[in-house]
C-alpha positions in Angstrom: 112.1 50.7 39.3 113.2 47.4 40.1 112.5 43.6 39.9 113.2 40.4 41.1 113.2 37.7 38.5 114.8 34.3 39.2 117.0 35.8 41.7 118.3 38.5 39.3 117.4 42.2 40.3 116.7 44.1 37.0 115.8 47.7 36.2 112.7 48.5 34.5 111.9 52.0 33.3 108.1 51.9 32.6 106.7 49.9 36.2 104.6 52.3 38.4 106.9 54.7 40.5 104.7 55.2 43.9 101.6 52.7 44.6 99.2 54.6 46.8 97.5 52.1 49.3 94.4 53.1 51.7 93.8 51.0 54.9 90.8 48.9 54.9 88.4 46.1 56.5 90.7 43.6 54.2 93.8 42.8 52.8 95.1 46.6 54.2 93.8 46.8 57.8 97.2 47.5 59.0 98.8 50.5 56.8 100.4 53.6 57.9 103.0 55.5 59.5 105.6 54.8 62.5 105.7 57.7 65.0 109.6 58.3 63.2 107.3 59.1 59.7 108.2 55.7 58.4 105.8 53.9 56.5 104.6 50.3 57.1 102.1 47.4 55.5 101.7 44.5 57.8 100.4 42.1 56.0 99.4 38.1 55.1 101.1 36.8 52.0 100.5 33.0 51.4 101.1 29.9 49.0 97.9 28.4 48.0 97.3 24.3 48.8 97.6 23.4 44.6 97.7 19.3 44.4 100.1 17.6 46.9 101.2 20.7 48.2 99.7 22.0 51.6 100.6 25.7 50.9 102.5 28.2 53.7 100.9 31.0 55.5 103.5 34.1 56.5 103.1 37.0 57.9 105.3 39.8 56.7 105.9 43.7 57.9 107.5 46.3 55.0 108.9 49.5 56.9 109.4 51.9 54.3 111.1 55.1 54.7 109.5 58.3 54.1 110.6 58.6 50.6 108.6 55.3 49.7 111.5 53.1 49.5 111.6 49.8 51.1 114.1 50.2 54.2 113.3 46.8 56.7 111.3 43.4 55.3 110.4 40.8 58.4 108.5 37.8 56.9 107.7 35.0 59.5 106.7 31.8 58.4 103.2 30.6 60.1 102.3 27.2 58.4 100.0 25.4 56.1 96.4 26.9 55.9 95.4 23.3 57.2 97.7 23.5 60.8 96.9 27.1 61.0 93.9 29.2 63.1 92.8 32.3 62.5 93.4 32.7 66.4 97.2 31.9 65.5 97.4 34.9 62.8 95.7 37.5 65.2 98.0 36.9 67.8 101.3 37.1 65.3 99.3 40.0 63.9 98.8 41.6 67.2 102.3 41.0 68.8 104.2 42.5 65.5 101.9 46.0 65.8 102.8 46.3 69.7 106.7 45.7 68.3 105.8 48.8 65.8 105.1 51.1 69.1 103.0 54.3 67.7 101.1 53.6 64.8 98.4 55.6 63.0 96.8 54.0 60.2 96.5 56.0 57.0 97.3 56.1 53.1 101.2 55.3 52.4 102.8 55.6 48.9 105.7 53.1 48.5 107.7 52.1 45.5 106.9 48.6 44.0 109.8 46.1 45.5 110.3 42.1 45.5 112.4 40.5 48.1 113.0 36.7 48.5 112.7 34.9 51.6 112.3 30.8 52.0 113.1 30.8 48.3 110.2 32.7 47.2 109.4 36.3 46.1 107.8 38.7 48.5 106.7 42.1 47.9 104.8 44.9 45.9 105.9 43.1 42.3 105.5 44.7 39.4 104.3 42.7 36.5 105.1 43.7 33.0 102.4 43.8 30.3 102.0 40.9 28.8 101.5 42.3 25.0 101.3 45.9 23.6 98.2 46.6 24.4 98.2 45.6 28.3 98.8 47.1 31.1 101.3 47.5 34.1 100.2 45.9 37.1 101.5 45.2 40.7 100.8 42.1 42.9 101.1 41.4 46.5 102.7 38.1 46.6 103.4 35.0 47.3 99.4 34.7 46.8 98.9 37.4 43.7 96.0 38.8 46.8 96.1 42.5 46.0 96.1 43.5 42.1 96.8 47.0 42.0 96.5 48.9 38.6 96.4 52.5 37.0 96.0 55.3 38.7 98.3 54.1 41.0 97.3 57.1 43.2 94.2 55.8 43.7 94.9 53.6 46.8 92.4 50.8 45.5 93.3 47.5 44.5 91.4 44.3 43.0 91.3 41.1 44.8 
């Protein structure tokens, strides 16, 4: 496994290898396979509004191949939460599925990955334990919106 950390890419030999992830009605409503077996999580990362700082929407595709392994990252930048509709997201939303051509939504497994786009890390991230007795853990980010933790089989993940 491997992690981005300050622009360094290290390996780490205890992170989850595969990260099951079902589709749902939330955070996973578009998950699944390309008609070529790829995999694929289309997604909504952001930067929360903290202080002066308006935050960033994005909208970002993984295409992973069949192995699990991340193989294309597209992360588009929409805007501050505040300039932003939910009518603007769809439509992004929309157009980059039609791009995909056949989809079919289901379970992937994909290895845990961090990219870095606009200066910031995207991704699966894993998240070393923070003393002996803690866990491993893997966040979607920017935005820390999907927590996903042991068994990493299970596809569920904590908001």
């Amino acid at each position: 496994m491997h992690a981005l950390t300050d622009g360094v890419l290290t390996v780490i030999d205890d992170a989850p290898e595969l990260l099951a992830i079902e589709p749902d009605d939330h955070h996973a409503q578009h998950v699944g396979t390309l008609s070529d077996g790829r995999q694929f999580l289309l997604t909504t990362p952001f930067e929360p509004a903290i202080g002066t700082s308006p935050g960033c929407e994005y909208i970002a595709l993984y295409v992973f191949n069949e192995s699990g392994e991340l193989a294309e990252a597209k992360v588009g930048r929409i805007g501050p939460r505040s300039n932003t509709t939910d009518q603007t997201r769809q439509t992004l939303l929309s157009q980059w599925l039609l791009d995909l051509g056949g989809i079919t939504l289901e379970r992937i497994e994909v290895k845990p990955f961090a990219i870095e786009r606009f200066g910031i890390t995207f991704g699966l991230v894993p998240r070393e334990p923070e003393d002996e007795d803690g866990s491993w853990t893997v966040e979607a980010q920017p935005g820390n919106y999907m927590a996903f933790f042991e068994p990493w089989d299970s596809g569920e993940y904590d908001t």
